[in-house]
N, CA, C and O atoms as CSV, one atom per row, in Angstrom:
chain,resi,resn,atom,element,x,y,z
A,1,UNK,N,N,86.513,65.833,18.390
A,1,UNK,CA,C,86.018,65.753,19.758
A,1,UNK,C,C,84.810,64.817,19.839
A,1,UNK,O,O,84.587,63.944,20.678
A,2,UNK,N,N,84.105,65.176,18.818
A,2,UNK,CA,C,82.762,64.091,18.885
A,2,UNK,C,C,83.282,62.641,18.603
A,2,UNK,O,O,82.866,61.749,19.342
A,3,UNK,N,N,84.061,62.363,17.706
A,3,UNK,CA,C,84.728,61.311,17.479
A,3,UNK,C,C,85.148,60.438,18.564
A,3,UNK,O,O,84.821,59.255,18.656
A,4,UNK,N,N,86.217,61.353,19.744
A,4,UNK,CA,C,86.733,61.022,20.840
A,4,UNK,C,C,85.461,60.717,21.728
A,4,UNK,O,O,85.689,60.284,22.858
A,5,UNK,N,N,84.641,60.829,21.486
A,5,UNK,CA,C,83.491,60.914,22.568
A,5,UNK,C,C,82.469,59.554,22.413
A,5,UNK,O,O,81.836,58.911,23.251
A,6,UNK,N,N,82.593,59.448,21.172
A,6,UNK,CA,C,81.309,58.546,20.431
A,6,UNK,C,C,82.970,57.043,20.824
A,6,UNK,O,O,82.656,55.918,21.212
A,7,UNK,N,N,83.960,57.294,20.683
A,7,UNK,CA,C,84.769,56.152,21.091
A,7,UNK,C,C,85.117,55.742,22.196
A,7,UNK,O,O,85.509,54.575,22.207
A,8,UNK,N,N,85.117,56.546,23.606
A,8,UNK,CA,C,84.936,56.534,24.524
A,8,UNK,C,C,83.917,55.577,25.130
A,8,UNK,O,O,84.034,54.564,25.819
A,9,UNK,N,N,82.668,56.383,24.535
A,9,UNK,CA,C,81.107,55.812,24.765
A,9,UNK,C,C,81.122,54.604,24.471
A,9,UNK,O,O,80.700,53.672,25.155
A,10,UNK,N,N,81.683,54.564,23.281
A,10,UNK,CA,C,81.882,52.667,22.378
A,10,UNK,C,C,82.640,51.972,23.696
A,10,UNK,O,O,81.991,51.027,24.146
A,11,UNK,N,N,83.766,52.227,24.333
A,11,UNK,CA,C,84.285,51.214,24.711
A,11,UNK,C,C,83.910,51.399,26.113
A,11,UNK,O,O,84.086,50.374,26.771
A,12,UNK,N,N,83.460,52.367,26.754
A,12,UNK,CA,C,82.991,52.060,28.008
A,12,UNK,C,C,81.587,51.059,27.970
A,12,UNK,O,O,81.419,50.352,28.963
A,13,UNK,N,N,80.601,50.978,26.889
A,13,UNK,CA,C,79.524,50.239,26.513
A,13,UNK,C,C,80.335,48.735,26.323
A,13,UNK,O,O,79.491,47.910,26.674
A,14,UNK,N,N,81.085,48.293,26.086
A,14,UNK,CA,C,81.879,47.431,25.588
A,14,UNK,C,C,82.153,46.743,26.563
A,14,UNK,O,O,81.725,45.591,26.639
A,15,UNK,N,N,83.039,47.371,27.669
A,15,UNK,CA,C,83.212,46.865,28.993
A,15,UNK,C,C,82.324,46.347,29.644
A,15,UNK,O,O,82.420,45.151,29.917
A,16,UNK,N,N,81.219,47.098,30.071
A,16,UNK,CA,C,80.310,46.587,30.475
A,16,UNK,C,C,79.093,45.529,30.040
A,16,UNK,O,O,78.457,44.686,30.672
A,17,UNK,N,N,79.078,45.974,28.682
A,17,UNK,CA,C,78.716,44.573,28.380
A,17,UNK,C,C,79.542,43.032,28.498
A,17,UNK,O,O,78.935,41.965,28.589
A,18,UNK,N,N,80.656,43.129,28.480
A,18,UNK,CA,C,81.183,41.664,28.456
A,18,UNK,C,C,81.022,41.811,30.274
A,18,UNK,O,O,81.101,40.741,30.879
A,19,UNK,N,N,80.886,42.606,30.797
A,19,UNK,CA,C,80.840,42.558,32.022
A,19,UNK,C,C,78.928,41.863,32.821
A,19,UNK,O,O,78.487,41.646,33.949
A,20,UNK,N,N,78.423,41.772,31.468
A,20,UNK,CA,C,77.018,41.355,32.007
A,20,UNK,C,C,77.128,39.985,32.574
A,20,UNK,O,O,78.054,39.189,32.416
A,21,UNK,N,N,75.906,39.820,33.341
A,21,UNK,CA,C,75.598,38.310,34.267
A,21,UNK,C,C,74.860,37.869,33.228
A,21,UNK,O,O,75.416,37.210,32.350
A,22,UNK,N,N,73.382,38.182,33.153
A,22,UNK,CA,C,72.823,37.664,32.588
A,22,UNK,C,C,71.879,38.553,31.601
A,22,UNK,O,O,71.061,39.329,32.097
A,23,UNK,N,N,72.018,38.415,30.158
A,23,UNK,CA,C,70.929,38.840,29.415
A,23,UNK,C,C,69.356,38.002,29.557
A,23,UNK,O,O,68.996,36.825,29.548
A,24,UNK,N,N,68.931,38.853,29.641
A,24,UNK,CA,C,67.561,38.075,30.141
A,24,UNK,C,C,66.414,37.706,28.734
A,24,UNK,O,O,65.530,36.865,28.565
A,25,UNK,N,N,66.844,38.546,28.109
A,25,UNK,CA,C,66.014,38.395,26.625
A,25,UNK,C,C,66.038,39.634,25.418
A,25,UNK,O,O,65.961,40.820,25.737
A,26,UNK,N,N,66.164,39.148,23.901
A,26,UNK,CA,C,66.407,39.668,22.995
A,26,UNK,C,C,64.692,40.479,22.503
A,26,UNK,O,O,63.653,40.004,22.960
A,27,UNK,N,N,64.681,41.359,21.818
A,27,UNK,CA,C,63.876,41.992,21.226
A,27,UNK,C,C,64.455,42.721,20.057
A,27,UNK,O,O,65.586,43.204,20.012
A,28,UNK,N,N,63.616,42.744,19.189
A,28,UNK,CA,C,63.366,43.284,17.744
A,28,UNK,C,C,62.661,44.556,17.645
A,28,UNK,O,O,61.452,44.523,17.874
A,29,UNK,N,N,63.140,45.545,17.379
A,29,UNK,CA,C,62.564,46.950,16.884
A,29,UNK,C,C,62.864,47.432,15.446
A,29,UNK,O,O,63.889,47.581,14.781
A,30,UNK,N,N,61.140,47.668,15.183
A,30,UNK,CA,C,60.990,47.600,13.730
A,30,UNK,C,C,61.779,49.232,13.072
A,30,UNK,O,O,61.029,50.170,12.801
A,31,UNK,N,N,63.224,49.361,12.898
A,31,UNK,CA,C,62.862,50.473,12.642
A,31,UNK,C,C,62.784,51.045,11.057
A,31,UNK,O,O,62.745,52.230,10.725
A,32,UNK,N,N,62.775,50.075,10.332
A,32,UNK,CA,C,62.772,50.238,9.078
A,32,UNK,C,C,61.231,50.806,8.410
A,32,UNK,O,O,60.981,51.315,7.318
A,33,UNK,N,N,60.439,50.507,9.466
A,33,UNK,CA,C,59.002,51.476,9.702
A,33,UNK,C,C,59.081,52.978,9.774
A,33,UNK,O,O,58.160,53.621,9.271
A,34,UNK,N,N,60.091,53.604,10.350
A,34,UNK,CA,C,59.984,55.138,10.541
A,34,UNK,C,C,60.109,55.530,9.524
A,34,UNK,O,O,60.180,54.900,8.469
A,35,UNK,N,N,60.155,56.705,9.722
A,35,UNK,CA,C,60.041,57.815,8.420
A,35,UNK,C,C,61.743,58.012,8.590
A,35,UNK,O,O,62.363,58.321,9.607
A,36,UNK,N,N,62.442,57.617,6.737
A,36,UNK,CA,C,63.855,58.784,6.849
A,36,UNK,C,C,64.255,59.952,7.782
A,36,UNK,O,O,65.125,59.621,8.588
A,37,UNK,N,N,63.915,61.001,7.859
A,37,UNK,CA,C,64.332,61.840,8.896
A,37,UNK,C,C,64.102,61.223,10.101
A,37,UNK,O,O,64.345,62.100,10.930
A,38,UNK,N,N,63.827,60.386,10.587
A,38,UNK,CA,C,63.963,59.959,11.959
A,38,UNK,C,C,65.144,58.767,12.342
A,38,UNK,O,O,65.125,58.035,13.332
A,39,UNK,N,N,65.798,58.789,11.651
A,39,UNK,CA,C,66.959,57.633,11.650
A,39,UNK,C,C,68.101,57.909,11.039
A,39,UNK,O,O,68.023,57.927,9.811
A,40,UNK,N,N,69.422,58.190,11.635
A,40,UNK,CA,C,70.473,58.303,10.432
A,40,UNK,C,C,71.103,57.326,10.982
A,40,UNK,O,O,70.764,56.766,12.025
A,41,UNK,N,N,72.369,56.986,10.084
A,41,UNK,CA,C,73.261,55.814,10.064
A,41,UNK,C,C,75.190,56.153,10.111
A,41,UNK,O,O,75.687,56.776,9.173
A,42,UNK,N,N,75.728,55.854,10.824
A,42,UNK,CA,C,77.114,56.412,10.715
A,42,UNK,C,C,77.962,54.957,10.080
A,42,UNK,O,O,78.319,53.899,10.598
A,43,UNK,N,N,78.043,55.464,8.877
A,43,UNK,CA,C,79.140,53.728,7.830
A,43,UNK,C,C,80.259,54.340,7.590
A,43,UNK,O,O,80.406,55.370,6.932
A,44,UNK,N,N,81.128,53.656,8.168
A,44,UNK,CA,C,82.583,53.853,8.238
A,44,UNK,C,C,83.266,52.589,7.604
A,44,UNK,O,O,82.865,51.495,7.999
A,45,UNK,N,N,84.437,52.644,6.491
A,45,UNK,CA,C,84.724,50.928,6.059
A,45,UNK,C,C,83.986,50.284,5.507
A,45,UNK,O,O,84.260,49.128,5.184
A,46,UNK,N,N,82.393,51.082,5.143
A,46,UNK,CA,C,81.127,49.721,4.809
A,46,UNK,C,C,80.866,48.956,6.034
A,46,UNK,O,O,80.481,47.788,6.092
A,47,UNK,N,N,81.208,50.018,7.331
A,47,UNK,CA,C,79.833,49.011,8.291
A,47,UNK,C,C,79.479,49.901,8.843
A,47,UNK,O,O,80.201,50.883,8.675
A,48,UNK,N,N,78.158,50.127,9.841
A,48,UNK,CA,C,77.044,50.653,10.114
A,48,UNK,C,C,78.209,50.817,11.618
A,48,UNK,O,O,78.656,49.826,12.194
A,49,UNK,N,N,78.456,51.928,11.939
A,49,UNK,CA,C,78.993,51.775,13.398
A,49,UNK,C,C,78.109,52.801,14.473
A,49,UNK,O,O,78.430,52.965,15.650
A,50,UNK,N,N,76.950,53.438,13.819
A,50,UNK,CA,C,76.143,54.191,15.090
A,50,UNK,C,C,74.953,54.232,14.475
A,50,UNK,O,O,74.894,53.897,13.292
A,51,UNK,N,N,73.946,54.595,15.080
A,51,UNK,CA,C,72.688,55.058,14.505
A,51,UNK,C,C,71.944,56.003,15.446
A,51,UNK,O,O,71.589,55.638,16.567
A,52,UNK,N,N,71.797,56.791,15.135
A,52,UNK,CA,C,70.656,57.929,16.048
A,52,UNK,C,C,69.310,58.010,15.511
A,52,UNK,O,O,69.262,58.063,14.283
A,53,UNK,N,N,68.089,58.035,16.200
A,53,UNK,CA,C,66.982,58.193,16.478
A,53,UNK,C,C,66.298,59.184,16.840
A,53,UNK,O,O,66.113,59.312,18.050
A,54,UNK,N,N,65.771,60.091,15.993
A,54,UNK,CA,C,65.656,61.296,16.906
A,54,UNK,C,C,63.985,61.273,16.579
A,54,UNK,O,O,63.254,61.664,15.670
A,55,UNK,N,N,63.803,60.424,18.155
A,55,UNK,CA,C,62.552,60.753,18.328
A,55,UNK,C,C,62.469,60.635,20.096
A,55,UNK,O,O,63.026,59.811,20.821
A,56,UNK,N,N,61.751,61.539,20.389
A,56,UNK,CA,C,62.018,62.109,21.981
A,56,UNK,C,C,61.662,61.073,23.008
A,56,UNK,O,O,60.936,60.134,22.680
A,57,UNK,N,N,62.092,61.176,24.140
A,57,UNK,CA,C,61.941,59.955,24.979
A,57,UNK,C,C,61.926,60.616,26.250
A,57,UNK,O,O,62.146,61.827,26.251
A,58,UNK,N,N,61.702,60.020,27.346
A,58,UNK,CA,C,61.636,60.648,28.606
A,58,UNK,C,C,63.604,61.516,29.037
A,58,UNK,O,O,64.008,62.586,29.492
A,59,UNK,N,N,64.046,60.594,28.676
A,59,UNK,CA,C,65.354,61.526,28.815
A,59,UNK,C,C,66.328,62.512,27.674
A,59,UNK,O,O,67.215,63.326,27.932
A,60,UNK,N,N,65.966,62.227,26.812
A,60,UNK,CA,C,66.984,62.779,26.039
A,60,UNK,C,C,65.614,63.358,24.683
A,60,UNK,O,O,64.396,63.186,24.629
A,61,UNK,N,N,66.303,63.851,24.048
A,61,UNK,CA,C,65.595,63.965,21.920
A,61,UNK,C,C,65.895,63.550,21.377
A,61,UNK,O,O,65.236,63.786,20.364
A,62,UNK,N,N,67.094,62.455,21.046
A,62,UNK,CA,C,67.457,61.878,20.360
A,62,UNK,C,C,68.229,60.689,21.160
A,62,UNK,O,O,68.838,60.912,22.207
A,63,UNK,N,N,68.132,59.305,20.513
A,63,UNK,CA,C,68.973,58.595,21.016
A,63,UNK,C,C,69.877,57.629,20.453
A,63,UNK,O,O,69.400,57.057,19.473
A,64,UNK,N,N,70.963,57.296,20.756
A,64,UNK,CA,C,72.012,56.649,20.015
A,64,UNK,C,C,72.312,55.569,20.106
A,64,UNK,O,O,72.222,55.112,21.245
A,65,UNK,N,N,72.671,54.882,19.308
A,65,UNK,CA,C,73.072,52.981,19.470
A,65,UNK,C,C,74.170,53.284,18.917
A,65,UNK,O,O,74.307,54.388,18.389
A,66,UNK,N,N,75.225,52.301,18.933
A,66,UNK,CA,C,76.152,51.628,18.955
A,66,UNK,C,C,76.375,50.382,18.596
A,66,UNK,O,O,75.909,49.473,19.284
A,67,UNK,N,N,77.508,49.980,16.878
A,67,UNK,CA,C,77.035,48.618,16.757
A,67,UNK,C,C,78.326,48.221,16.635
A,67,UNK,O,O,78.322,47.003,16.459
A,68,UNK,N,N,79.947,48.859,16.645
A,68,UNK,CA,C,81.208,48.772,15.974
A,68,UNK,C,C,81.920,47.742,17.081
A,68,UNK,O,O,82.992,47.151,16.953
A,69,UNK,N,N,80.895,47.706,18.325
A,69,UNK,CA,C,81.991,46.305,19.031
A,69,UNK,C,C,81.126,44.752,18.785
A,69,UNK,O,O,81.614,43.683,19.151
A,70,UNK,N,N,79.957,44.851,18.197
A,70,UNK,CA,C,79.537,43.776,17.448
A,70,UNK,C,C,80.063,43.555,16.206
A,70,UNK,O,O,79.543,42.585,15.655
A,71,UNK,N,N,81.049,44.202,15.459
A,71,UNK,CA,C,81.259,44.197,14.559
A,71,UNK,C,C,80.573,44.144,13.103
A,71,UNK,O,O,80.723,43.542,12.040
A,72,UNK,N,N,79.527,45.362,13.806
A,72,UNK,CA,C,78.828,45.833,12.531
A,72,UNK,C,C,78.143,44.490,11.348
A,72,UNK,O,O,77.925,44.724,10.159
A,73,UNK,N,N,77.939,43.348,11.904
A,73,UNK,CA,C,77.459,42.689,10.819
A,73,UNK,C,C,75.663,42.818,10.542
A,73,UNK,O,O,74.782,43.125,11.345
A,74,UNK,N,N,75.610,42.612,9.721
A,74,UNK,CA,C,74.094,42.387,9.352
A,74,UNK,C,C,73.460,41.308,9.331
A,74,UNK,O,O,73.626,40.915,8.176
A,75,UNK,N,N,72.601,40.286,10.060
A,75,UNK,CA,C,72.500,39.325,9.468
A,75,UNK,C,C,70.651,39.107,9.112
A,75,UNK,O,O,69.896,40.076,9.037
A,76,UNK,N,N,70.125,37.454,8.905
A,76,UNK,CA,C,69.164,37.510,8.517
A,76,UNK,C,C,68.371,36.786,9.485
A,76,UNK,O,O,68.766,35.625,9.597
A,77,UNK,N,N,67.705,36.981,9.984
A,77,UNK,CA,C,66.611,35.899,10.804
A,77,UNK,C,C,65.419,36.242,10.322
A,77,UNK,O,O,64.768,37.234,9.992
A,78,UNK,N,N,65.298,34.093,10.456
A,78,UNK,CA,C,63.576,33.839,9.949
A,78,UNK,C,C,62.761,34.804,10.328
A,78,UNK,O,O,62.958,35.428,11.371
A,79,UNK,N,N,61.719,35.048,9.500
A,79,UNK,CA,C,60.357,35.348,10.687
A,79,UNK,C,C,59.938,34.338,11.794
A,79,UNK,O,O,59.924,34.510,13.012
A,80,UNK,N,N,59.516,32.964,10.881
A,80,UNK,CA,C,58.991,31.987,11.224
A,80,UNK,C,C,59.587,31.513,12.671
A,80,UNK,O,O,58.790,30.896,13.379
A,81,UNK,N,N,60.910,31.734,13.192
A,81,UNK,CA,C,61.805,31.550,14.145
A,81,UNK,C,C,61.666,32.320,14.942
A,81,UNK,O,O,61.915,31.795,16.028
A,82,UNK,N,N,61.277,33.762,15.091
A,82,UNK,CA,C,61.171,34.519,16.021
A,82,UNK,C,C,59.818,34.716,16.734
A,82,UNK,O,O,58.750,34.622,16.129
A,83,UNK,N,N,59.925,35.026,18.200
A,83,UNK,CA,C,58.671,34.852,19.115
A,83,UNK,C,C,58.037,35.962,18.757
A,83,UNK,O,O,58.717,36.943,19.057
A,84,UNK,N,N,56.665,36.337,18.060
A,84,UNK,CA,C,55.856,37.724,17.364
A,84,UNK,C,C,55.895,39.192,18.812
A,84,UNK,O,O,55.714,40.410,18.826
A,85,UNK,N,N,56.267,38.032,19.908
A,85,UNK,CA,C,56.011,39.175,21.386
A,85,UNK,C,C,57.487,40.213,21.067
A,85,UNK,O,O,57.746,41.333,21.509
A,86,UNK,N,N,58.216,39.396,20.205
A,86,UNK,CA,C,59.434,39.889,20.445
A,86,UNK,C,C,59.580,41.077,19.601
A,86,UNK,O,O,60.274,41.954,20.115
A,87,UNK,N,N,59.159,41.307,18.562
A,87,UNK,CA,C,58.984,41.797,17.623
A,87,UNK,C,C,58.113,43.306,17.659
A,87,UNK,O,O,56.949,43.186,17.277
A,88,UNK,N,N,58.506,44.635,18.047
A,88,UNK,CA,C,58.016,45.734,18.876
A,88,UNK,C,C,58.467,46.958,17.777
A,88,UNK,O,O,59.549,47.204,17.245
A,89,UNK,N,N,57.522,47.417,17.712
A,89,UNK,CA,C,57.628,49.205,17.253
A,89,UNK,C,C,59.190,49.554,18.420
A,89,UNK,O,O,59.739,48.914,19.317
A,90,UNK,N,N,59.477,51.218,17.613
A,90,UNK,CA,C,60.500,51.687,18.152
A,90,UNK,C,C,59.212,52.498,19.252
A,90,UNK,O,O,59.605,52.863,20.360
A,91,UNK,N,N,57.989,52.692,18.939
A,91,UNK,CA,C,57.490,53.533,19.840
A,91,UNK,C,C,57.478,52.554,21.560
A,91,UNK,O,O,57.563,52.950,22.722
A,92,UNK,N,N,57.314,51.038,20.882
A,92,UNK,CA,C,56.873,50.689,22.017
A,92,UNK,C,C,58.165,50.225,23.175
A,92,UNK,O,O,58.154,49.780,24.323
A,93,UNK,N,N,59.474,50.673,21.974
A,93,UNK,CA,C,60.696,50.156,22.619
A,93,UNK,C,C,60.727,51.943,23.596
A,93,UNK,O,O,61.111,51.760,24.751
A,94,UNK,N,N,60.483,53.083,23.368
A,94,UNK,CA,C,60.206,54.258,23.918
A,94,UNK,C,C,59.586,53.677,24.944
A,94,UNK,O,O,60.331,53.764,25.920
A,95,UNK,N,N,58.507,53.079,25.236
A,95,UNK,CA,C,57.705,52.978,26.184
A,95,UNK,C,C,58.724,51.778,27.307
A,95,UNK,O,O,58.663,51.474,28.499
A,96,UNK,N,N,59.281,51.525,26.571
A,96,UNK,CA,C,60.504,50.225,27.763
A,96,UNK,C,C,61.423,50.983,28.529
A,96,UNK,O,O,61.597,50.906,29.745
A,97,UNK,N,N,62.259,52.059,27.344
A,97,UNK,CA,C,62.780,52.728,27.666
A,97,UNK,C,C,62.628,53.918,28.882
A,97,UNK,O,O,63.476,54.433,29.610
A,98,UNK,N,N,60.829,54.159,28.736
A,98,UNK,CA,C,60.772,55.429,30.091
A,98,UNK,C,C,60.551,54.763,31.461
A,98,UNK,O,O,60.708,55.295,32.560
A,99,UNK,N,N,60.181,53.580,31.213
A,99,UNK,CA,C,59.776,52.242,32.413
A,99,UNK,C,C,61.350,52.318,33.340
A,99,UNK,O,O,61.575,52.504,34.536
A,100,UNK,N,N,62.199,52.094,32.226
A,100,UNK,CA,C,63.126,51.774,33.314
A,100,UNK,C,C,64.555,51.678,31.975
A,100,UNK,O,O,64.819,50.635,31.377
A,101,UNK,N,N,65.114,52.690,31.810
A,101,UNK,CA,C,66.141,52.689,31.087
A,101,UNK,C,C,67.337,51.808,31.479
A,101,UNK,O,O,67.694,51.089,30.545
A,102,UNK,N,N,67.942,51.688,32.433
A,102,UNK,CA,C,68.999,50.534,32.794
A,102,UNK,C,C,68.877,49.297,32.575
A,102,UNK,O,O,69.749,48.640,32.007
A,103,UNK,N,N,67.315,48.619,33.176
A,103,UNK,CA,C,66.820,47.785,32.996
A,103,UNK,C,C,66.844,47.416,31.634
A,103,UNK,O,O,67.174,46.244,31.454
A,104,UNK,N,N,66.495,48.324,30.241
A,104,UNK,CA,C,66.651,47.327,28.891
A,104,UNK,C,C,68.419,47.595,28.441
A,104,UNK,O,O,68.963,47.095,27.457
A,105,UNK,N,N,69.033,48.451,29.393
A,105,UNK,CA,C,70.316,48.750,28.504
A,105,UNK,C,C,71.437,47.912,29.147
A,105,UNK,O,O,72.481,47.862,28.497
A,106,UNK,N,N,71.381,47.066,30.634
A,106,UNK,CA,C,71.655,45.983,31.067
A,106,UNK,C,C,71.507,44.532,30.475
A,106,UNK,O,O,72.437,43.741,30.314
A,107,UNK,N,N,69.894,44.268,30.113
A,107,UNK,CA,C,69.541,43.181,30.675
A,107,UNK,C,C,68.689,42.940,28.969
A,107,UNK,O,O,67.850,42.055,28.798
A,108,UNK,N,N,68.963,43.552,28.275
A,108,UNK,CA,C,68.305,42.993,27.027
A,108,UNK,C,C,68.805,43.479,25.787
A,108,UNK,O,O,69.142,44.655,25.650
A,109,UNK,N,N,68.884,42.492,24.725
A,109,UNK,CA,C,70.077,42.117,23.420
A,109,UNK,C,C,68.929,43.030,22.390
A,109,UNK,O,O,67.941,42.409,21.998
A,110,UNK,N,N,69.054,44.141,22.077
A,110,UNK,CA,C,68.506,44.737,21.520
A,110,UNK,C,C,69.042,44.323,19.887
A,110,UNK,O,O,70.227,44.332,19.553
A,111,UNK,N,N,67.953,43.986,19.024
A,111,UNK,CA,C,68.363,44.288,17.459
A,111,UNK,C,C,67.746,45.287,16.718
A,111,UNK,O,O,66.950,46.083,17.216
A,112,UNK,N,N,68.066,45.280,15.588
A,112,UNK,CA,C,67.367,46.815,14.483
A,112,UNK,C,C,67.257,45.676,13.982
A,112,UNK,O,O,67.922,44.654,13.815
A,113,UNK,N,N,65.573,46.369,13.641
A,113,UNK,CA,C,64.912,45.458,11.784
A,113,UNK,C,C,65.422,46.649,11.053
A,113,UNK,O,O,65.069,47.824,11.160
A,114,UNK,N,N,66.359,46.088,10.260
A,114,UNK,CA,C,66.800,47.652,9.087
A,114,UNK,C,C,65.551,47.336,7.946
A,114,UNK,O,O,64.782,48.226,7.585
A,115,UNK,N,N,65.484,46.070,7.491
A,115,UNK,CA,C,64.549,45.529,6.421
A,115,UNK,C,C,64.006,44.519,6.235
A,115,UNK,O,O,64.644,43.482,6.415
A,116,UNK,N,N,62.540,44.464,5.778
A,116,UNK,CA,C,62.235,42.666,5.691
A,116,UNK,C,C,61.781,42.312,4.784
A,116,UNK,O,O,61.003,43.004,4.126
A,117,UNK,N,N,62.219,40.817,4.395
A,117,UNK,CA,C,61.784,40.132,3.453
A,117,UNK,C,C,60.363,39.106,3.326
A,117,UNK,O,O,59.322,39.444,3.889
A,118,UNK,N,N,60.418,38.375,2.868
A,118,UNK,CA,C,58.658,37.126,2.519
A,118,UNK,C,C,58.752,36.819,3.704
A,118,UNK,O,O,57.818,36.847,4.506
A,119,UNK,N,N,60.431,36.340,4.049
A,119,UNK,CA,C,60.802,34.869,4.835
A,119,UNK,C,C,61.180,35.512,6.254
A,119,UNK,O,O,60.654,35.296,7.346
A,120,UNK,N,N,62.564,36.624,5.824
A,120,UNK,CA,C,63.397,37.093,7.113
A,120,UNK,C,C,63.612,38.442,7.190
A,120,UNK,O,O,63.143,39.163,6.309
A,121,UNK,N,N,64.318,38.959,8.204
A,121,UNK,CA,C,64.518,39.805,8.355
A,121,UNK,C,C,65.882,40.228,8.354
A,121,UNK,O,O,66.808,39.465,8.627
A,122,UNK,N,N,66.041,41.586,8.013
A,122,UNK,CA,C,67.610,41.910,7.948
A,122,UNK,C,C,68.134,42.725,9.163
A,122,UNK,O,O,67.901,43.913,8.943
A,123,UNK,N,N,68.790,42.538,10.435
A,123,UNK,CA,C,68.824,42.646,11.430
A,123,UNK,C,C,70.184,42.966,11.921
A,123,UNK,O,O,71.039,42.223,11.440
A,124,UNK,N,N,70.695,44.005,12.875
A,124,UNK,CA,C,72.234,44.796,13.611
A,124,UNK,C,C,71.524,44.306,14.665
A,124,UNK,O,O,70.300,44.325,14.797
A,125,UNK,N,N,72.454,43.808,15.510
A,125,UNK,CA,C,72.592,44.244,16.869
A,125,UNK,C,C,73.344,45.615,17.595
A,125,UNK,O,O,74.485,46.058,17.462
A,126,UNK,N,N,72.381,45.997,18.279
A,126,UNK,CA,C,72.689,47.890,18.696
A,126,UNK,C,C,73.169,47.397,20.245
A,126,UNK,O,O,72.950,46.306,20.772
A,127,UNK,N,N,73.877,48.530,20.784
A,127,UNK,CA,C,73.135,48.933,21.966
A,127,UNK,C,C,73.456,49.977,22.280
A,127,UNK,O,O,74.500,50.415,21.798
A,128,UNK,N,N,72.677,50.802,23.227
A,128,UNK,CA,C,72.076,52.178,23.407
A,128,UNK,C,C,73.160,52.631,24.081
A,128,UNK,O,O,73.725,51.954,24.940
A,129,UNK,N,N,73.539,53.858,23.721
A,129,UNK,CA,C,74.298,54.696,23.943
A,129,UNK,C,C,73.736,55.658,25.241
A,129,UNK,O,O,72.929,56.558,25.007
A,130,UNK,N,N,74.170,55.425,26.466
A,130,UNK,CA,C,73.315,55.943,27.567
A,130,UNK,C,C,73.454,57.637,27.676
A,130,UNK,O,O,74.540,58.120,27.354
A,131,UNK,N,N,72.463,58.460,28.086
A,131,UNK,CA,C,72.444,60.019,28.402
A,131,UNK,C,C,73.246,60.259,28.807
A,131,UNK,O,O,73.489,59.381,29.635
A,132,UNK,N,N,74.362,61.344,28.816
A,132,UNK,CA,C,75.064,62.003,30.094
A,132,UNK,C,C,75.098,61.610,31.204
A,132,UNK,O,O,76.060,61.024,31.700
A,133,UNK,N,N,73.805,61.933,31.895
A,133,UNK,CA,C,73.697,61.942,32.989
A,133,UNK,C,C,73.366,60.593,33.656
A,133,UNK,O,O,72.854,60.655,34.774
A,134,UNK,N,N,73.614,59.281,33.068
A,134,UNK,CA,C,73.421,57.941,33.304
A,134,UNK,C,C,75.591,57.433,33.334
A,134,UNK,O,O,76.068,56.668,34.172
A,135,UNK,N,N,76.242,57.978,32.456
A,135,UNK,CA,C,77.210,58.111,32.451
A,135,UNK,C,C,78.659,58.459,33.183
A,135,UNK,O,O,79.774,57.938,33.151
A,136,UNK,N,N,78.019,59.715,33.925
A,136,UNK,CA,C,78.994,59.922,35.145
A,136,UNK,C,C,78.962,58.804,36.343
A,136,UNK,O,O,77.945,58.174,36.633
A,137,UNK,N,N,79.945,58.685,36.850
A,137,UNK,CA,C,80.094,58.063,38.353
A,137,UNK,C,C,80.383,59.326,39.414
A,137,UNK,O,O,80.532,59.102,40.615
């Protein structure tokens, strides 16, 4: 059932993303900063296809991304290449999130820092798995 649910979620997120106008801008959340218990990882095949967060937010206690219609890759970006504004704690991605949740789950290309190196960073593209109650029509 959770299965059916978390695939559901995947492809209704799916739709609507190819359904976007315009992404307005990418950001980086460090989450390779948290503490273990605050992050698990769902690898299916050897790729990363969910991740939950359980650290509380104005709507929910935990929250979920989604990476299996990006096709789960990992890749590497410079430091040196990326804008430092872009580059945000998960606390401060919390603080985007209580501003206006549609607004970053529309309109902005969210990545995970899983890990970093001298040079780059090792980086998923997520996106957020919306509450229940953002969900119904």
């Amino acid at each position: 059932m959770k299965n059916a649910f978390l695939l559901i979620t995947l492809l209704f997120s799916s739709i609507i993303s190819s359904a976007q106008i315009e992404v307005r801008e990418s950001i980086y959340i460090r989450v390779d900063k948290l503490e273990p218990n605050q992050i698990s990882f769902h690898i299916s095949n050897g790729k990363i296809l969910g991740l939950n967060i359980y650290i509380k937010n104005k709507y929910e206690s935990q929250t979920g991304f989604a990476t299996g219609y990006f096709d789960s890759n990992l890749t590497l970006n410079q430091k040196h290449k990326l804008d430092p504004s872009k580059v945000i704690t998960y606390d401060q991605f919390v603080e985007l999130i209580n501003k206006d949740i549609l607004n970053v789950h529309y309109y902005y290309r969210i990545y995970f820092i899983i890990s970093e190196a001298k040079y780059d960073y090792l980086t998923i593209q997520v996106r957020q798995i919306m509450p229940p109650e953002f969900n119904q029509e």
